[in-house]
Structure formats: C-alpha cells, structure tokens
NUVEXVEX-931240 format. One record per residue (C-alpha): x, y, z; residue number from 0. Coordinates in steps of 0.5 Angstrom, whole numbers. Each point is the difference from the previous one (the first is absolute). Layout:
<recs>
px|py|pz|balum
X|Y|Z|NUM
...
</recs>
This chain:
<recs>
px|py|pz|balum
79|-15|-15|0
-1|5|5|1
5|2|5|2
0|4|6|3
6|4|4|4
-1|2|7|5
4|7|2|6
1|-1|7|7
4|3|5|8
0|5|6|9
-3|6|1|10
4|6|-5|11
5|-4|-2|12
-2|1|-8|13
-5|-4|-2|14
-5|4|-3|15
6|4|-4|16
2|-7|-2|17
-7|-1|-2|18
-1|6|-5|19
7|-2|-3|20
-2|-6|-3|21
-7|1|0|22
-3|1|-8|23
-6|1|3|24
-3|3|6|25
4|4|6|26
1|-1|7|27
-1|8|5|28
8|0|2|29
0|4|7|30
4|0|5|31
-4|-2|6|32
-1|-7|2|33
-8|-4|-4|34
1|5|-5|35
-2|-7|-4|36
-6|-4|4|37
-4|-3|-7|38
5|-3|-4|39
2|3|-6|40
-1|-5|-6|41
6|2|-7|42
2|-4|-6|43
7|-1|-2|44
2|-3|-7|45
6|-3|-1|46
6|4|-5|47
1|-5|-6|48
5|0|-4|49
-1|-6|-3|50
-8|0|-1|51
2|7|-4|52
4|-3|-5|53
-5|-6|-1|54
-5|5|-1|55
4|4|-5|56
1|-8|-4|57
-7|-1|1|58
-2|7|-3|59
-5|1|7|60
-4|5|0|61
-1|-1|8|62
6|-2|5|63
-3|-2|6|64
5|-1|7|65
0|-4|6|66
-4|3|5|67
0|-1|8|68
-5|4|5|69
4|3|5|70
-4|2|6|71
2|6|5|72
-2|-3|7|73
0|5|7|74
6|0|3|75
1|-6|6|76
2|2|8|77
1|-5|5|78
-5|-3|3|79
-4|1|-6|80
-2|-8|0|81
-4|2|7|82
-3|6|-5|83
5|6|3|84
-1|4|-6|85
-5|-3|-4|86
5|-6|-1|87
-5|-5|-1|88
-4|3|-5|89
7|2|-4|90
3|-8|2|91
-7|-2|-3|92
2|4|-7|93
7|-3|0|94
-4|-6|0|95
-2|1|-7|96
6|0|-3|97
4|-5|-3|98
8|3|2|99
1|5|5|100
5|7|-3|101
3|1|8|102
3|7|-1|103
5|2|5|104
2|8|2|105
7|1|1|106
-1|7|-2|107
1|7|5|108
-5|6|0|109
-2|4|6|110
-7|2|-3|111
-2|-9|-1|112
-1|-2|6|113
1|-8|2|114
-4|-4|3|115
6|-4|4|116
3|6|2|117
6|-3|-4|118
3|1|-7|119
2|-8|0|120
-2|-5|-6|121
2|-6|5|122
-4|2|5|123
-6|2|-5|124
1|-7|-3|125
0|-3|7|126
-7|4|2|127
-4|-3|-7|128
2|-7|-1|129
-3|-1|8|130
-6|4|-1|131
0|-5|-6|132
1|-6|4|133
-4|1|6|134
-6|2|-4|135
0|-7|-4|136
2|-3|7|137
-7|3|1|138
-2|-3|-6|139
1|-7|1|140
-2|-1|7|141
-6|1|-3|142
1|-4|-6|143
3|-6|6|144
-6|0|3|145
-4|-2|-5|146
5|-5|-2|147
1|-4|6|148
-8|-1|0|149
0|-2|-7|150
7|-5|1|151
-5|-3|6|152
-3|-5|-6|153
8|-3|-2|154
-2|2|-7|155
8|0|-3|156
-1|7|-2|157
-3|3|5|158
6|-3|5|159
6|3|-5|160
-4|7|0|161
0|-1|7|162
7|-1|2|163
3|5|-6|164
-5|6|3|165
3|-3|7|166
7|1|-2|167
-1|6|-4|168
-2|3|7|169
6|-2|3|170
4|4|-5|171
-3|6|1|172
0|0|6|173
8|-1|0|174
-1|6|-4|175
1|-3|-7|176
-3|2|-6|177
-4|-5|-3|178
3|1|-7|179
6|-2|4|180
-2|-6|3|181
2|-6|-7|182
-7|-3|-2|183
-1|-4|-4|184
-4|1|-6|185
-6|-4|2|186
0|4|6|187
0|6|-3|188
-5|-2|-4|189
-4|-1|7|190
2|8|2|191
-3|4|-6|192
-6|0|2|193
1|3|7|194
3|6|-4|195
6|0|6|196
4|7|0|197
7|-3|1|198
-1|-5|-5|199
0|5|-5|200
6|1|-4|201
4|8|1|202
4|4|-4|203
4|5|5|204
0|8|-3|205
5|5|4|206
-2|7|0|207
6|4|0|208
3|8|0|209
2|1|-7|210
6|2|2|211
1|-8|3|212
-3|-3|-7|213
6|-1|-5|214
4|-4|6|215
-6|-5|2|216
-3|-1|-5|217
-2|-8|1|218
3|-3|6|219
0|-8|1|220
-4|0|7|221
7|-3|4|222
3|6|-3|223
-5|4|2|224
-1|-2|7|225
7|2|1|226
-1|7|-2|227
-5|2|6|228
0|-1|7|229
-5|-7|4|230
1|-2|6|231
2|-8|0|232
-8|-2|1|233
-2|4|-6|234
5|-3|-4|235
-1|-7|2|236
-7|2|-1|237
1|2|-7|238
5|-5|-3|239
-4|-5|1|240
-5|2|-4|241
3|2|-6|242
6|-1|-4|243
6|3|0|244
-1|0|-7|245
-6|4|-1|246
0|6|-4|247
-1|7|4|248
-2|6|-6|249
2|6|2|250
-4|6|-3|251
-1|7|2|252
-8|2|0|253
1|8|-1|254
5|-1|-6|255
-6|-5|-2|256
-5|5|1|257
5|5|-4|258
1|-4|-6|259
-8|-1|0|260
-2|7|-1|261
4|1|-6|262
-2|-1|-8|263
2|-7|-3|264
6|2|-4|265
3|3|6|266
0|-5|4|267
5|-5|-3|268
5|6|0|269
-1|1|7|270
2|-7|2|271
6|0|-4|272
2|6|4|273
-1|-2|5|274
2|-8|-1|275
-6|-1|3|276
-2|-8|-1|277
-8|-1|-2|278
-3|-3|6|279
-6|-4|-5|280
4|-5|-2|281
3|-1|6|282
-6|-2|2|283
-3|-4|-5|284
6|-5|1|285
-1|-1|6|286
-8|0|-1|287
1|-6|-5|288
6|-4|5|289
-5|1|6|290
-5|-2|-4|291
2|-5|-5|292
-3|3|-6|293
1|-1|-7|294
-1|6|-6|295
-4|-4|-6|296
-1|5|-6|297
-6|0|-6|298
2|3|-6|299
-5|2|-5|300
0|6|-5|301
-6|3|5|302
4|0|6|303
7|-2|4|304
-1|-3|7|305
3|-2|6|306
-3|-5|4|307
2|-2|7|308
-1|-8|2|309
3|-4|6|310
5|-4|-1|311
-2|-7|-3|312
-6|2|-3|313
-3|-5|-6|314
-3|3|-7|315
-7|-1|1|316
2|3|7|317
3|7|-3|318
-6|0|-5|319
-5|0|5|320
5|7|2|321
-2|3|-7|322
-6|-2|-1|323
-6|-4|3|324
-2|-2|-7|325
8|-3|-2|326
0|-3|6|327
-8|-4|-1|328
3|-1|-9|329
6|-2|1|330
4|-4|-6|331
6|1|1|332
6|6|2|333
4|3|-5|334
7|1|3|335
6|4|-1|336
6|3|3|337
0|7|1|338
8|0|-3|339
-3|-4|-5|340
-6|4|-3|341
5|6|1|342
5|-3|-4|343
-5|-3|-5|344
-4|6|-2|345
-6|-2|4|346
-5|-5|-1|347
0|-1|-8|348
8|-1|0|349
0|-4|8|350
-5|-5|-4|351
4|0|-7|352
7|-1|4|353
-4|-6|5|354
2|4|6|355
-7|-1|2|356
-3|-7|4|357
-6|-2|0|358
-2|-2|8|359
-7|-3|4|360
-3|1|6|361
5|-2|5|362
6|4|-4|363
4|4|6|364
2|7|-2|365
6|3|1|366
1|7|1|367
0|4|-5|368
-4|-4|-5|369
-4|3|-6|370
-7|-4|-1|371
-5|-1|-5|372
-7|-4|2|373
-2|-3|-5|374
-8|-3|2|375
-6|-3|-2|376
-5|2|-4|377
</recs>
C-alpha cells in the first residue's frame, strides 16, 4: 500500500530541513530565503521495527524490508496563496496528491530567516494555513456544485444527496470549518474522495522549535498548546473549532535534526541520549496510522522479512492482492498466526506443531500485527 505525506507550512519554517531528516532517499536545498523549494522534493522513509527484526532473526531472514511511506516537501504556502500569491495554486495543487498533510509550524528565532507574517507565532501560522485550505476547496466546490445542481435537475436520488451534501459542505466552509471538522458520515465520505478536497485530509501537526526550548514541549495537547502562545478571541474561536483540544502538537528542533544527520550512524543514537533527544520518526508513524487507520501485516519467509501497511478491515484476498497480484488471482486459502505467537514458537514449523496457526478464507478480516502464508492454487 503506497502512502504519501505532505510537508506543509509557510515559507522558512523548517520544511525542507525536516524533509532531509526523515528522508533515506533524496534531499530538499535548505536556504534561507522564501520558494527555495518550488517543485516538490519527493523521499522515503521506513518505519523502525523492532518486532519485524526479531521475527526476522526467528525466520532466519536474509532480507528484512520495512514499511515505507513517501514524504513530499511541498513549497511553502502565503496567504492568499488559494488566489495564486506566491504560486499558491500550483503548490495547493500538489497538496492535493497527498494522502495526509505534516503541517509544520515555526516557533523558533533567528535574525538571519526571515518569516513571511513578520511574526514568530505557531498560532498565527496555524490560522493562515487552515484558511488558505478552506478557501481553496471553497473554490473547489463551487465548481463541483455547479455540476451537481445540474445533474440533481433528473431527481435521481443520488444526484440529489450529492447535492444537498456539496451544499452543506459550502456552507461550512464558508463559516471557516474544515471539512474534516464537519462530522460526515461514511456514505458522505465515500461521495467527498473523489474531489480530493484539502481540509478533508487528516493533519499531524509539528512545531519547529529553539534547541534550547526542546526538552520543555516536547509534545503538547492542542488545549495546552493554545495557552502557551498569544491569539486574539477570533483566532481561537476559529482554531478550537477546528480541531480538538486533544490533538497532539510535536515539537522538534530543524537545526538539531540537521545536526544529528550529518553525523555516522554510530554516533547518533549517543548524541540523542546526550541530549535526551526524543526520536521524531516514531512519533510520526503513530500518528501516521491513527490518522489513517492502518494495520501493520508481516510475510515471513527464510528470503525476506516484510512489513505490509493495509487499512483497517481488509480481508485476506484483499491483503494478497497488497503481495502479489498473483496470490490475489490463486488464492486458496491464508495461513495465519500471531506475531506473539510465531515469536514464541520459533517460526513457523513449531507455530504449526503447537496449532497457533489458523487456517482462514477469503473473507477473513486481519488484525494488526498478523503474520500470513498464502496458500494458491496451482
């Protein structure tokens, strides 16, 4: 399953420093002046996984292959950009391809990086991004509605629910609420994919901060995270209905990052301890499969050890299809055990002497951290 994060924020706020520090592959130019990023930097990622070595170590596994996302560092939005200041459409466009959004905000000081607001505040960047997200899929959907209300003329049922939803989507937006925000249910969202719409995109928020600063806020619920900085009433009416006063708020510091990766491999695990440095990357990858409801399955062989993200849900023949077309197209039957399970056993010859493996059909659901043998036809 190929998954895309965008990197998304204002002008010098630490993107493409960010960028290079998750990134195994490719790297973003890093200046500090405004559009040093205007095509977007595409990356990999892979997700650290403890258990996966180990099942590999069991499996005796000459490969072990992680989960991998791509990140994608996207030019650095202003406002207006939704009426093209700044070659906003042409970078909103590219947000649009993305399937979760990595705003990041700066809360850090440096005479020589200039900021597009004139203002060190992660409230106010926070502000400027979700409108410019909300006016341009108000744009977006004025079109859409167009078409709608026409094709609603033949009092077609679907036609009409496509309708009245558009229209009540508009309204909220024009009350400045993310569409995200807006409680659909899962026949409406089932309707909203095929737009693409920004503010239905789930976010994971990222605070770029003074190294000095780190170790105090290092993760802040958004309601404490709100009292931490100056809003006027309206910005924080706007905010807190938008987003929860639960929702994470990750801090990390772009020039440490930057400093850690210039540095051998061996070095860098001491230099965190150090410094009692939290490793941003699993931070992400938790929230990367909240947001997007992911499971982690595994296939397990004496050639290779693999991670596999899959939606919440999926079936067997489904999660086959995610292996290979062919196990998908031959499918008998899936072999399953438990991560826990094969651990425990040694593998798959003891799993299956001891019965900890099950014998599922098509239609089996599999839970997250699963280990599955495709069995086919000839």
């Amino acid at each position: 399953m190929k998954i895309s994060l965008g990197i998304v924020g204002l002008p010098n706020v630490g993107k493409s420093t960010f960028f290079n520090a998750l990134a195994e592959t490719g790297e973003a130019l890093v200046a500090n002046y405004p559009f040093c990023t205007i095509e977007p930097n595409h990356g990999l990622f892979s997700k650290e996984d403890e258990l996966l070595i180990n099942l590999a170590k069991v499996a005796s596994s000459k490969k072990i292959l992680p989960a991998v996302a791509e990140i994608v560092d996207i030019a650095g939005i202003v406002r207006n950009a939704y009426k093209g200041q700044g070659l906003g459409n042409q970078f909103l466009a590219h947000i649009r391809e993305v399937d979760l959004v990595m705003l990041i905000l700066r809360d850090f000081d440096d005479p020589l990086v200039s900021h597009s607001e004139a203002l060190v505040n992660p409230l106010n960047d926070l502000e400027v991004l979700l409108l410019e997200l909300i006016f341009a899929d108000l744009e977006t959907l004025k079109k859409a509605l167009e078409k709608a209300r026409e094709q609603a003329k033949s009092q077609e049922k679907e036609a009409l629910f496509r309708k009245q939803l558009l229209e009540r989507l508009k309204a909220g937006l024009e009350a400045e609420k993310l569409i995200l925000a807006q409680n659909l249910q899962e026949e409406e969202w089932a309707i909203l994919r095929s737009y693409n719409f920004l503010t239905a995109k789930p976010f994971i928020f990222l605070v770029n901060t003074n190294e000095k600063d780190l170790s105090q806020k290092q993760k802040l619920a958004f309601g404490d995270f709100l009292r931490v900085y100056s809003a006027s009433n309206q910005q924080r009416e706007f905010l807190l209905k938008n987003i929860s006063s639960k929702e994470p708020f990750i801090y990390f510091s772009g020039k440490i990052l930057a400093e850690i990766k210039k540095l051998p491999k061996e070095e860098q695990e001491q230099f965190k301890r150090e410094f009692n440095i939290t490793e941003i990357k699993p931070l992400i990858w938790q929230e990367l499969f909240e947001k997007l409801e992911l499971i982690n399955f595994f296939t397990i062989n004496e050639n290779e050890a693999r991670a596999h993200l899959a939606p919440k849900g999926i079936n067997a023949w489904q999660a086959a299809g995610y292996v290979h077309s062919d196990f998908q197209k031959k499918f008998l039957f899936a072999e399953v055990v438990s991560a826990k399970n094969f651990l425990a056993s040694g593998g798959w010859q003891g799993a299956r002497a001891k019965g900890k493996t099950r014998r599922e059909g098509k239609d089996y659901i599999l839970q997250d951290e699963e280990i599955i043998f495709f069995h086919n036809h000839p």
